[in-house]
SEKE-618449 format. One record per residue (C-alpha): x, y, z; residue in three letters. Coordinates in steps of 0.2 Angstrom, whole numbers, plus 2048, in hexadecimal, padded with zeros to 3 digits. Layout:
<semars>
XYZALA/...
</semars>
This chain:
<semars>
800800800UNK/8088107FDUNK/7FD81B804UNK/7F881A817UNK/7EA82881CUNK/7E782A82EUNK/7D6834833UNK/7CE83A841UNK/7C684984CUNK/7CF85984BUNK/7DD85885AUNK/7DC84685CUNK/7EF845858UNK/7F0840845UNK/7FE84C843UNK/80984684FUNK/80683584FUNK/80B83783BUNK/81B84083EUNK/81F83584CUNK/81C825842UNK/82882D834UNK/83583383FUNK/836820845UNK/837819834UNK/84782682DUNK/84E82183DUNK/84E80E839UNK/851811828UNK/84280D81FUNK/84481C813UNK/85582480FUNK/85082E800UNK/84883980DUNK/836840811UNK/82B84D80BUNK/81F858815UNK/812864812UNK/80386B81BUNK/7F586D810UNK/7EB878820UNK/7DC86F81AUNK/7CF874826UNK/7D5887824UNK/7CE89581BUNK/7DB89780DUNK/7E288380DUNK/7EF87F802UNK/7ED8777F0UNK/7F586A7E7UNK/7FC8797DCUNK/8028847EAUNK/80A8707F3UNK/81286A7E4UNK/81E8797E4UNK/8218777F7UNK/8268657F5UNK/83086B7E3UNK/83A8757EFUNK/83D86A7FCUNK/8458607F0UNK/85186D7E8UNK/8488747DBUNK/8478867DDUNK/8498977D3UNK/84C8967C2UNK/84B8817C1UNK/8378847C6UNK/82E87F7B5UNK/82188E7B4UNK/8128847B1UNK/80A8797BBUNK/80986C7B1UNK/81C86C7B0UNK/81E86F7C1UNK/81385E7C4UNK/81F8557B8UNK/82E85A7BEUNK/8298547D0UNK/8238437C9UNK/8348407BFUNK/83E8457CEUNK/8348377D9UNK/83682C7CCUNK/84882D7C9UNK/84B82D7DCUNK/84D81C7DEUNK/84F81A7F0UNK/83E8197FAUNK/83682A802UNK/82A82F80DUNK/81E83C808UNK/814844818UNK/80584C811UNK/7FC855822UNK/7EB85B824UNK/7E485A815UNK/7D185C810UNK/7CE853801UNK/7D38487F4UNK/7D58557E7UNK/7E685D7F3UNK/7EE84D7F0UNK/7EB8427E0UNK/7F784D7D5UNK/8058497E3UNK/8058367E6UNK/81282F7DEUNK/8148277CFUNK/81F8197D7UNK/81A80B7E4UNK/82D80E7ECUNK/82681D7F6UNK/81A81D803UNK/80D82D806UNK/80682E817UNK/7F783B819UNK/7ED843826UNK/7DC84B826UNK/7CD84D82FUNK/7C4844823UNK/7C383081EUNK/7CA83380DUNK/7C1823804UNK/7C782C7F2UNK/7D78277F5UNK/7DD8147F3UNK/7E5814804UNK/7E780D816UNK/7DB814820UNK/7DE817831UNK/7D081E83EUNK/7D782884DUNK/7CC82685AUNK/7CD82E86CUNK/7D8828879UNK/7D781A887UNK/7D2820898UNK/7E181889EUNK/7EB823892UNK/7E3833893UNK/7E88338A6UNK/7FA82E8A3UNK/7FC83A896UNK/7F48498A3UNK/8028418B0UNK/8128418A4UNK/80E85289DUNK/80B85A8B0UNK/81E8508B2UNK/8268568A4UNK/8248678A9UNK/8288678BCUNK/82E8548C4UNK/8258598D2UNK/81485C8CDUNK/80C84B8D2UNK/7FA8528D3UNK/7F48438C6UNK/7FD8368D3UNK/7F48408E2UNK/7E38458D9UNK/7E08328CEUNK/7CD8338CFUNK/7CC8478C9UNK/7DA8448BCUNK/7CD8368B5UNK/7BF8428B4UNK/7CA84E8ABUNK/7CD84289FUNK/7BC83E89EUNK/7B685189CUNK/7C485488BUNK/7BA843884UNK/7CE83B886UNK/7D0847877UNK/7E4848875UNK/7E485D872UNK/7D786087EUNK/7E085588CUNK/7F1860884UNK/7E587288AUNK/7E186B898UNK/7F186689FUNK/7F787789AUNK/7E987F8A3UNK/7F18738B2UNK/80187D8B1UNK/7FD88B8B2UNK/7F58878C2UNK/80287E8CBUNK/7FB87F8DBUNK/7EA87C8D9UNK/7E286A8D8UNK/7DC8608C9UNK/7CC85F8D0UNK/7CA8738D0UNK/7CE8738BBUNK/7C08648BDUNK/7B486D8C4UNK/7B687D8B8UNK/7B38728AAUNK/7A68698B2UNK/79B8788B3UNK/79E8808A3UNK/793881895UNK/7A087E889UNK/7AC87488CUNK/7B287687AUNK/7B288B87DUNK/7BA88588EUNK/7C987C888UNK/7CC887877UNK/7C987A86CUNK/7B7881868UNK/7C188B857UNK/7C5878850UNK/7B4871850UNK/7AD88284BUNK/7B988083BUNK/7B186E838UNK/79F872839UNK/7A0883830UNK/7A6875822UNK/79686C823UNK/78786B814UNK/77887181CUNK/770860821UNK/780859829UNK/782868833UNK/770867839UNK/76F85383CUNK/77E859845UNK/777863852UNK/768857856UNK/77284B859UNK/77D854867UNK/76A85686FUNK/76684486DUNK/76683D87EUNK/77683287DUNK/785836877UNK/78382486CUNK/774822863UNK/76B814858UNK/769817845UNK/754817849UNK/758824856UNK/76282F84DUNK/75682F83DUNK/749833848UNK/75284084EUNK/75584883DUNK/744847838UNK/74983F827UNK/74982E81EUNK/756820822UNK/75F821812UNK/760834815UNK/765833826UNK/772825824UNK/77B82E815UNK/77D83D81FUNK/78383282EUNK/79082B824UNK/79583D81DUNK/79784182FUNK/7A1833833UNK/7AB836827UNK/7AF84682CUNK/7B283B83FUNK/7A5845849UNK/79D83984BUNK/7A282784CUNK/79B815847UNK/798809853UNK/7917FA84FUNK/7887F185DUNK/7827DF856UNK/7767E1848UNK/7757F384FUNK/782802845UNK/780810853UNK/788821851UNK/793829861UNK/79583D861UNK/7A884086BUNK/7A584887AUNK/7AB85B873UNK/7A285B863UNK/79385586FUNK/795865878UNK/79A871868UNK/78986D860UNK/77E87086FUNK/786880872UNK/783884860UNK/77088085FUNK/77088C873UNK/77589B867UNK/76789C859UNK/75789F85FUNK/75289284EUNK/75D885853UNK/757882863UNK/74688085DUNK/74C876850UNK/75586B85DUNK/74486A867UNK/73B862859UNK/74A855859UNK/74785286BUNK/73485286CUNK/73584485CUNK/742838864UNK/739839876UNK/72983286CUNK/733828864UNK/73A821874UNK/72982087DUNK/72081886FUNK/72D80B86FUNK/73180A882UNK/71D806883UNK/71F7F7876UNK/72E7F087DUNK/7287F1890UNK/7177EA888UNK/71F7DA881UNK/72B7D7893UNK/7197D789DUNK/7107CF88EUNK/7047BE893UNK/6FB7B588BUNK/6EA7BA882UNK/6F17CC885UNK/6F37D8875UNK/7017D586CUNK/70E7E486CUNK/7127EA85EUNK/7247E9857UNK/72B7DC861UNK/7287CA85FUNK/7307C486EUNK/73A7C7881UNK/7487C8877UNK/7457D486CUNK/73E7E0877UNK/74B7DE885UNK/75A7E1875UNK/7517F0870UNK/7517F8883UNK/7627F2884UNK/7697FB875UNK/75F80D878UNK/76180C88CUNK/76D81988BUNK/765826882UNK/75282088BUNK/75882289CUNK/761835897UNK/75183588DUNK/74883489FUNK/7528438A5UNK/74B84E89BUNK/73E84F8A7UNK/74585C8B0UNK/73F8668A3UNK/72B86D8A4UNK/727869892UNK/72E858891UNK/7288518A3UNK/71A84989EUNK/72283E893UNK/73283B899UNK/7278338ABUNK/71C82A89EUNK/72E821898UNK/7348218A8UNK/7278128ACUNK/72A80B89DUNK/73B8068A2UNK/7378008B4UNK/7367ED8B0UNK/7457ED8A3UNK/7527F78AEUNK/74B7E98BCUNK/74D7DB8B1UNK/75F7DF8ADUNK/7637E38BEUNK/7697F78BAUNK/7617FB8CBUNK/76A80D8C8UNK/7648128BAUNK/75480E8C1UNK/7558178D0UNK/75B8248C5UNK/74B8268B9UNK/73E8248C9UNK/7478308D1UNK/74583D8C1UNK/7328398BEUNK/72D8398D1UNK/73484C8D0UNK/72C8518C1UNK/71C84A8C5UNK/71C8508D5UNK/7208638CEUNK/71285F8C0UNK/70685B8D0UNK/70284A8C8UNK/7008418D7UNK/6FC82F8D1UNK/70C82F8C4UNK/7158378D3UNK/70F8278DBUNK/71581C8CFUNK/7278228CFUNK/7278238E1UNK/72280F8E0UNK/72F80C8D2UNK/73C8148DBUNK/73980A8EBUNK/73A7FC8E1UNK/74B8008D9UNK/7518038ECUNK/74B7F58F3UNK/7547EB8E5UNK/7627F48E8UNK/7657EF8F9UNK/75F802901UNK/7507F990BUNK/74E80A918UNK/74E816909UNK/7418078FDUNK/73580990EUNK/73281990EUNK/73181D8FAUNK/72580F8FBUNK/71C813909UNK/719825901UNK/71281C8F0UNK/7078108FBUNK/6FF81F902UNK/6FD8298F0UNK/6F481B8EAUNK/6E98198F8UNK/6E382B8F7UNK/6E08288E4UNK/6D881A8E6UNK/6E380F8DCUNK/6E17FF8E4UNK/6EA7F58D6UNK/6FB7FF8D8UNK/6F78008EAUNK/6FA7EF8ECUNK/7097EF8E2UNK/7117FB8EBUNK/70B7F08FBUNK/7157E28F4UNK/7277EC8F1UNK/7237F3904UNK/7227DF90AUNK/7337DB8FFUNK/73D7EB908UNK/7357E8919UNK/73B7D7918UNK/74E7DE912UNK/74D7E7920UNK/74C7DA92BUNK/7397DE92EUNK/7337CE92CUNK/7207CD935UNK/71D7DF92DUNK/7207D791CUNK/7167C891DUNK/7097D6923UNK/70C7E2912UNK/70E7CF905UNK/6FB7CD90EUNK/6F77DC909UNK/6FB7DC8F7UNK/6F47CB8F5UNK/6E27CF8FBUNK/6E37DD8F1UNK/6E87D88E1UNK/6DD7CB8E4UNK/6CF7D58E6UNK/6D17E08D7UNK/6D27D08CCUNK/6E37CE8C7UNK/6EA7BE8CBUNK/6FA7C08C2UNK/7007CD8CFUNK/6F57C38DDUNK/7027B28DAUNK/7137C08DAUNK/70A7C58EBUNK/70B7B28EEUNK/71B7B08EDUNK/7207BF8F5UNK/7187B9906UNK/7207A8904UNK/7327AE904UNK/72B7B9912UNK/7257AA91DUNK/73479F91AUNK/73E7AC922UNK/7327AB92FUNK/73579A932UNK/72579492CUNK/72978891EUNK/71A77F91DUNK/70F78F919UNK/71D79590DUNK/71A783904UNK/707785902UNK/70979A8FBUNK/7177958EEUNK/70A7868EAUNK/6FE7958E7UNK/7097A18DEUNK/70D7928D0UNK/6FC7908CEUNK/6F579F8CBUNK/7057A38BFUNK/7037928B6UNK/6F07988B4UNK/6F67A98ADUNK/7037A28A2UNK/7117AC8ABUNK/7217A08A6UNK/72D7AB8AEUNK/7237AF8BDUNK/72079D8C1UNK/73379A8C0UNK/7357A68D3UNK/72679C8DAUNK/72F78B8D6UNK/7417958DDUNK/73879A8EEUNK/72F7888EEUNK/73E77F8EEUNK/7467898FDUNK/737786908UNK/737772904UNK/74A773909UNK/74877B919UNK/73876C91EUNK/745760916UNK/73D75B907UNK/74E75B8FFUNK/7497528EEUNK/73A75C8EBUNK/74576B8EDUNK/7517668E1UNK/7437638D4UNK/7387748D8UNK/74B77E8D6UNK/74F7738C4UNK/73C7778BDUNK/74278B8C4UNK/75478A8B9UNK/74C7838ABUNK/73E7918A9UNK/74E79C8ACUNK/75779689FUNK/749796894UNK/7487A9895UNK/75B7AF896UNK/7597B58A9UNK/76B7B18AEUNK/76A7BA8BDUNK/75A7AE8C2UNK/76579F8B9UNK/7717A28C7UNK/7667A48D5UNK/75E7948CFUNK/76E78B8CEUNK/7767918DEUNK/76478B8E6UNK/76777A8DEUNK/7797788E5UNK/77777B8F5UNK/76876E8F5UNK/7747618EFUNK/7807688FDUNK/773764908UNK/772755902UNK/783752904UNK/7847508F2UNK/79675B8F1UNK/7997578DEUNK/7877598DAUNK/78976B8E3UNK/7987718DEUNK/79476E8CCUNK/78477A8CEUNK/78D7878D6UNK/79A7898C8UNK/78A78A8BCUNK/7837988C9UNK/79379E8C6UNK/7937A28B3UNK/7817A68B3UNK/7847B48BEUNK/7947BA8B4UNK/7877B88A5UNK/77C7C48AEUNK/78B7D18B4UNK/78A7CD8C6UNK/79A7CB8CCUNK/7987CB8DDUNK/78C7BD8DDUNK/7987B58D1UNK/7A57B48DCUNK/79B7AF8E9UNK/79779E8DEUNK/7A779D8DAUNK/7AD79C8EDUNK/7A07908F1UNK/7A57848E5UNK/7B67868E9UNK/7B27808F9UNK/7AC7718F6UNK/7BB76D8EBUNK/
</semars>
């Protein structure tokens, strides 16, 4: 390949990872006729031409004064004799160009030379080696912040003291090598004053881009835009995630997926914004800085932020439409409507997890007046999906939002309902004291609106963070609660969760033989619904109470039926509660092979299901029994 083209985001380092790479090669020899350099200023007003380059690299090699042919057509064949006579192998370094046109007439003739180009673009004219610059590792954003601070004054160990603010630096200059460069210089001039300080300044800016004095090179690239990039552009550093899905950002745009995809790829090849496939999925990432350069564009014009309101008001829709669907087919039973969209579990829980990102900032929004309503209407559109895949904080995170917004709208019944989800999330989460009085508040909203169906739900999460607490009598009391209710306004699906519930309540109790005959209830009423997944805790909580009356083979075959529904539904956390369940009954039984075995399954599933800690804690148990 004779030509090698490396492109990326203005500042990210193209420049000097060119002339570094070419010092390295005249130092091992590769090329002993000698380089060539020219800087084609390709993203300023007046860049150079090929005309105006060919005469630089003329002179570079000796031909000057009255040896200059006076036409340009002489003065192109000249340089393309002289390459071709020069039998020894150069490097040509052609920087910062900004098209094709700047560099066709001056690739050599030869295939003994080598060119190696820099631009901000992805120069797919050019039959080259591309190579993509992308942003920097966290791990080396923070090393080059240390060794810079170093290099200047051997004393200045602020990143060694100040680890966690030199991280978050990093993080707020996007790991962008020339913002990182600004920054450290900022740092220097402030040699007595933490990295957290320069953190917090940044933090609190507007613009971080106008901040760090980069704004002047991503003004340069946007002011280059057509019309419709620039605009797709600026909606997209509003989109709620600083990656978004293809869907998304043609939504977004307002425009059909051809046109929207062309002008991503436009963009992309400009690198402001990158392609990140994600599976079957091509999702689009904005860097941090040009994130931050548009929206502070779109704050100036009075048009622009309208126009960027319209964005937002289409993708919310968009989201809650979808969101509704999605959360539709994860509660779906049978001989209910079929959602729309999704044809199964899977599909709808791949969805929420590629736009979970951009729903739960989505969420956020809330904060605003003009976008509450719907943000709290996605907001419990989310509560049984962030509780399937165990992201407790981003759940605590959305109820939190939409229990503030409804409660500033003085809509007390979605108030209520974001008080319930958010004692939920906390109770999962282990923060029983704090789950007890959010659900105590949504327990007593309902009642006052007369929601008896909610009420009891809120009844039920009560009983499961009383008994967290260590509150065990007061749970039984709240799971009896819940029970008669739910029973009473005719749902028997959540009257058999309510079941369950007050089993696992009265095993802890010590009352095993009651805790049999309500599991024995709960998998009725689900086996009557047609609730797979449900069933599968009834037979889980089931075979713990027939352990503790001793019934150890009916316990092994109510936590095997448990582990298949499990398995049948991809719930590896459950899997693995399932197996560890199974283990220690064979344990029981003093079956050690049998046990450890299960536990090293329990193991995997749980590492499946990204929980470590209960990972490691099948992990140990087998090891024990080694």
């Amino acid at each position: 390949m004779v030509i090698c083209a490396v492109s990326g985001l203005g500042g990210i380092g193209k420049t000097s990872l060119a002339l570094r790479a070419a010092y390295q090669a005249v130092r091992d020899g590769w090329f002993p006729g000698g380089t060539l350099f020219v800087d084609f200023r390709g993203y300023d007003e007046d860049p150079v031409t090929a005309d105006q380059a060919v005469l630089a690299l003329l002179d570079e090699l000796g031909v000057r004064g009255a040896d200059l042919p006076q036409t340009a057509a002489g003065q192109y064949g000249l340089y393309r004799r002289l390459l071709a006579e020069e039998r020894r192998p150069m490097l040509l370094v052609l920087d910062n160009a900004s098209s094709p046109g700047q560099l066709s007439p001056l690739i050599p003739g030869t295939d003994h030379h080598r060119v190696l180009v820099t631009s901000r673009d992805r120069l797919t004219e050019l039959d080259a080696r591309l190579i993509d610059l992308d942003v920097l590792t966290a791990g080396a954003a923070a090393d080059l912040v240390g060794r810079a601070l170093l290099l200047s004054d051997r004393e200045d160990d602020r990143a060694v003291r100040e680890p966690e603010a030199v991280g978050e630096l990093a993080a707020l200059c996007g790991r962008h090598p020339l913002a990182l460069q600004i920054a450290v210089g900022m740092l220097r001039k402030r040699r007595y004053r933490s990295v957290a300080s320069l953190v917090g300044e940044l933090r609190g800016a507007e613009d971080r881009t106008e901040a760090l004095g980069l704004r002047p090179v991503f003004q340069a690239a946007y002011e280059q835009l057509p019309p419709e990039q620039a605009r797709l552009l600026r909606l997209l550093s509003l989109a709620p995630a600083a990656e978004v899905g293809s869907e998304t950002a043609e939504v977004m745009a307002g425009l059909t997926t051809d046109q929207t995809f062309a002008l991503l790829e436009d963009l992309a090849a400009s690198h402001l914004v990158t392609p990140a496939p994600r599976g079957t999925d091509l999702r689009w990432r904005l860097h941090d800085l040009v994130r931050a350069f548009g929206a502070s564009v779109v704050a100036e014009v009075v048009g622009l932020r309208e126009e960027g309101e319209a964005g937002r008001e289409r993708v919310l829709g968009f989201y809650c439409r979808w969101a509704d669907a999605a959360d539709d087919r994860l509660r779906w039973l049978p001989g209910r409507r079929v959602p729309e969209r999704f044809e199964d579990r899977a599909q709808a829980l791949a969805w929420f997890d590629g736009e979970r990102a951009g729903l739960v900032a989505a969420v956020q929004w809330a904060r605003e007046k003009r976008f509450a309503d719907t943000a709290v209407r996605l907001s419990q559109c989310l509560a049984v999906y962030l509780g399937w895949r165990r992201f407790f904080d981003d759940k605590i995170t959305v109820a939190g939002i939409a229990r503030e917004a409804a409660h500033r709208t003085g809509d007390r019944h979605r108030e209520a309902i974001a008080w319930d989800h958010l004692g939920g999330a906390l109770q999962e989460a282990g923060r029983a004291w704090e789950a007890i009085d959010a659900l105590t508040c949504a327990r007593d909203l309902y009642q006052e609106a007369g929601d008896h169906g909610r009420e009891a739900g809120a009844w039920s999460n009560l009983g499961l963070a009383l008994g967290r607490a260590g509150w065990t009598g007061d749970a039984i009391d709240a799971h009896l609660r819940a029970r008669d209710l739910f029973h009473a306004v005719g749902n028997p699906q959540r009257e058999a969760m309510a079941w369950t519930n007050l089993g696992l309540a009265l095993r802890k109790a010590g009352r095993a033989g009651d805790a049999i005959d309500a599991h024995l209830r709960a998998r009725d009423l689900f086996q009557a619904v047609g609730d797979r997944h449900s069933e599968a805790m009834a037979w889980n909580g089931l075979g713990l109470a027939l352990r503790e009356e001793g019934r150890g083979g009916e316990a092994i075959e109510a936590h095997s039926k448990s582990l298949a529904i499990y398995q049948e539904f991809e719930d590896w956390y459950r899997a693995g509660t399932a197996l560890q369940n199974l283990a220690a009954a064979h344990e029981h039984a003093d079956r050690p092979a049998k046990a450890r075995a299960h536990y090293l399954q329990a193991a995997a599933a749980y590492t499946r299901a990204n929980a470590p800690a209960e990972a490691a804690h099948a992990q140990s148990a087998a090891d024990s029994l080694t």
